[in-house]
N, C-alpha and C positions, 0 to 999 in steps of 0.2 A: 247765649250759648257761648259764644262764641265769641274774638275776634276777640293781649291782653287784651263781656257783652260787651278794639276798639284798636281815641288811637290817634298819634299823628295821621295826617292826610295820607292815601296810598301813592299818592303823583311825586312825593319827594321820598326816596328811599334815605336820603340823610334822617329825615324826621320822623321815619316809620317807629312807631312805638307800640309795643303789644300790638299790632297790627291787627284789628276785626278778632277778636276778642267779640272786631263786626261777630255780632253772635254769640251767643253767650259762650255772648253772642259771638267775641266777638268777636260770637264774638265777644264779648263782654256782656251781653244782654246788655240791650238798652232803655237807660239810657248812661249806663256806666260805661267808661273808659276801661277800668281797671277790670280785670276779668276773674269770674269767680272758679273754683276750682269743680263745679257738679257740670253732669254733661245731660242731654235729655234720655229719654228713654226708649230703648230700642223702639221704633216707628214712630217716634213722638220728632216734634222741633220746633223752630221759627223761621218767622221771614219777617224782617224787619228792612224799612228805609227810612233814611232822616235825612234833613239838608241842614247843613253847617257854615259856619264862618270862622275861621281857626285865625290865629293872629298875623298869619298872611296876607289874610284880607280874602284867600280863594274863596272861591263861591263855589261850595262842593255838592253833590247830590252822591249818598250810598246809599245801595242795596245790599241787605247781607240775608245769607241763610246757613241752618245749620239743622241736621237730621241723625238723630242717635241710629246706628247704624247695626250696634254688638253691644253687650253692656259694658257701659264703662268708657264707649268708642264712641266719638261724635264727627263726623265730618261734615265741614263747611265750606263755603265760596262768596266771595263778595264782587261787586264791580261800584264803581267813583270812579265821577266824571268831575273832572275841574273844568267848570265854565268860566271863569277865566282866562285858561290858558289858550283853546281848550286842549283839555288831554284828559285819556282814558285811564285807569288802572285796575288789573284782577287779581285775585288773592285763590289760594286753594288753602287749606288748614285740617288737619287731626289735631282733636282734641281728646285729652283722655284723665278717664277719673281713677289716682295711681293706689287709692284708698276709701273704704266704703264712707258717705255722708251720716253722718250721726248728729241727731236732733241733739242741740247741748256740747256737742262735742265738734273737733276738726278733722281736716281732711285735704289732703292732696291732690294736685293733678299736673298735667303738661300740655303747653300746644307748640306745633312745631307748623310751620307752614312756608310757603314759596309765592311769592308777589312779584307780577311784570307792570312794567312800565311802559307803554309808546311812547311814538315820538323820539324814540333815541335813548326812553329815558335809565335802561336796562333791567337785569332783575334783582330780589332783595332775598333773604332767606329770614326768618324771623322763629325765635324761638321764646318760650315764657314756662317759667315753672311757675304755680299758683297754690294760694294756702288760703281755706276759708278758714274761719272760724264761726260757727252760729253761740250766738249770746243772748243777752235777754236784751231786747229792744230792738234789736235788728242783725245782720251779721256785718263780720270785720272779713276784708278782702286783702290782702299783700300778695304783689308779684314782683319776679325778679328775672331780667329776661336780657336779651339783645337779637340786634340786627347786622345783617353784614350785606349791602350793595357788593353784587361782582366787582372784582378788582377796586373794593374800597377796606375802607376798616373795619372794626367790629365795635360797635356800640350799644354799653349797658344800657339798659333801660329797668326802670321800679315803678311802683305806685303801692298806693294803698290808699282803700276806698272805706267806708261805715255808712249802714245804711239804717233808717230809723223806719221804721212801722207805724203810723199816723193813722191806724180806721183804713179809710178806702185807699189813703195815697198813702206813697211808698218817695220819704226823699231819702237823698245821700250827701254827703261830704267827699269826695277826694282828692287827693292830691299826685300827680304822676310826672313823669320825666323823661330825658333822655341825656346821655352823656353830651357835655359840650355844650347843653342847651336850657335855659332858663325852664324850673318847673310849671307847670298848669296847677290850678286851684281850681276847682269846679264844683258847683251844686247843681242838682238835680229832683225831677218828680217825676210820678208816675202814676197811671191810672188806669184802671182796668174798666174801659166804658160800658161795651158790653161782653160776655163769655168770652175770656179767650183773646180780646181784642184792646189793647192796651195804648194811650195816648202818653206821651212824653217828650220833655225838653231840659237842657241844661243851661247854667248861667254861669262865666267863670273868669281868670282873668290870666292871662299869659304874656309874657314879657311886655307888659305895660300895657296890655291891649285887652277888650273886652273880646268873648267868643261866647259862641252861646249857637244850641242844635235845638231843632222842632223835629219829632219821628213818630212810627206809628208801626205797632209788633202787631202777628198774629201769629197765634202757636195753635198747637195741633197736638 
């Protein structure tokens, strides 16, 4: 769904990126970063968790969810725990589909959302405009977004993600960013084990570092 189905970590508002996209996800739907511009369908959604290693080295666990609300309306919530630190962070997000999905054709959307930090760590506001394109082989994803911590700056953020159709698995390609900050390269799969119930991870490489998530969706 939800969350750009994402995301720098939620515990650093400097490196919030598309934030939970968590959800198509997500936030992003995962196991993408980059978030795609469809929302689910009024009573329909997900609940997704995965645990991560971003080039920080945190040792993060997120939960996200996201429940199409109105057509076209999706609202979501995530919570990440940095065991590291430790430190807590929550996210709230609407998401919205700003133009209808066409099989062959593109489509627009927006997430706008509000993320706290303990610890001191304050809050963040995050916004993402989003453009699918469905093609033949898989679809093309571009976002174009930023972030602003209270009493900090406001920081772009982009990506763009392509995803391939393989039979049962579903990989991706993307690439995402943030102003100020060295982009992520990332690949990913996906599988649907049983109805509904989906197994994934990503493998990728950010400022000289490797990073790579293990997660597990269920939609409804």
């Amino acid at each position: 769904m939800s969350a750009p189905r994402h995301v720098a970590h939620l515990a650093r508002p400097v490196a919030l990126v598309c934030l939970m996209a968590l959800a198509s996800t997500s936030w992003a739907g995962r196991p993408l970063t980059v978030d795609d511009a469809n929302v689910a369908e009024v009573g329909g959604g997900q609940l997704e968790s995965w645990y991560s290693r971003p080039a920080s080295r945190d040792k993060l666990w997120t939960t996200a969810f996201g429940v199409g609300v109105l057509d076209g309306l999706e609202l979501g919530g995530a919570v990440e725990r940095d065991f590291s630190g430790p430190a807590t962070a929550t996210a709230l997000q609407a998401k919205l589909r700003l133009t209808p999905s066409r099989e062959g054709g593109c489509n627009i959307g927006a997430v706008v959302g509000r993320a706290h930090f303990n610890r001191g760590g304050g809050q963040a506001t995050y916004v993402n405009g989003l453009f699918t394109c469905n093609i033949e082989g898989g679809p093309l994803h571009v976002n174009l977004g930023a972030n602003r911590a209270d009493g900090g700056p406001t920081l772009k953020t982009w990506g763009a993600a392509k995803e391939f159709e393989l039979g049962d698995v579903t990989a991706h390609v993307e690439l995402f960013g943030q102003q100020h900050a060295k982009p992520t390269l990332q690949f990913g799969l996906r599988r649907e084990v049983v109805k509904n119930v989906q197994v994934d991870g990503t493998l990728g490489r950010s400022d000289g570092k490797a990073v790579f998530s293990v997660g597990v969706r269920v939609g409804w």
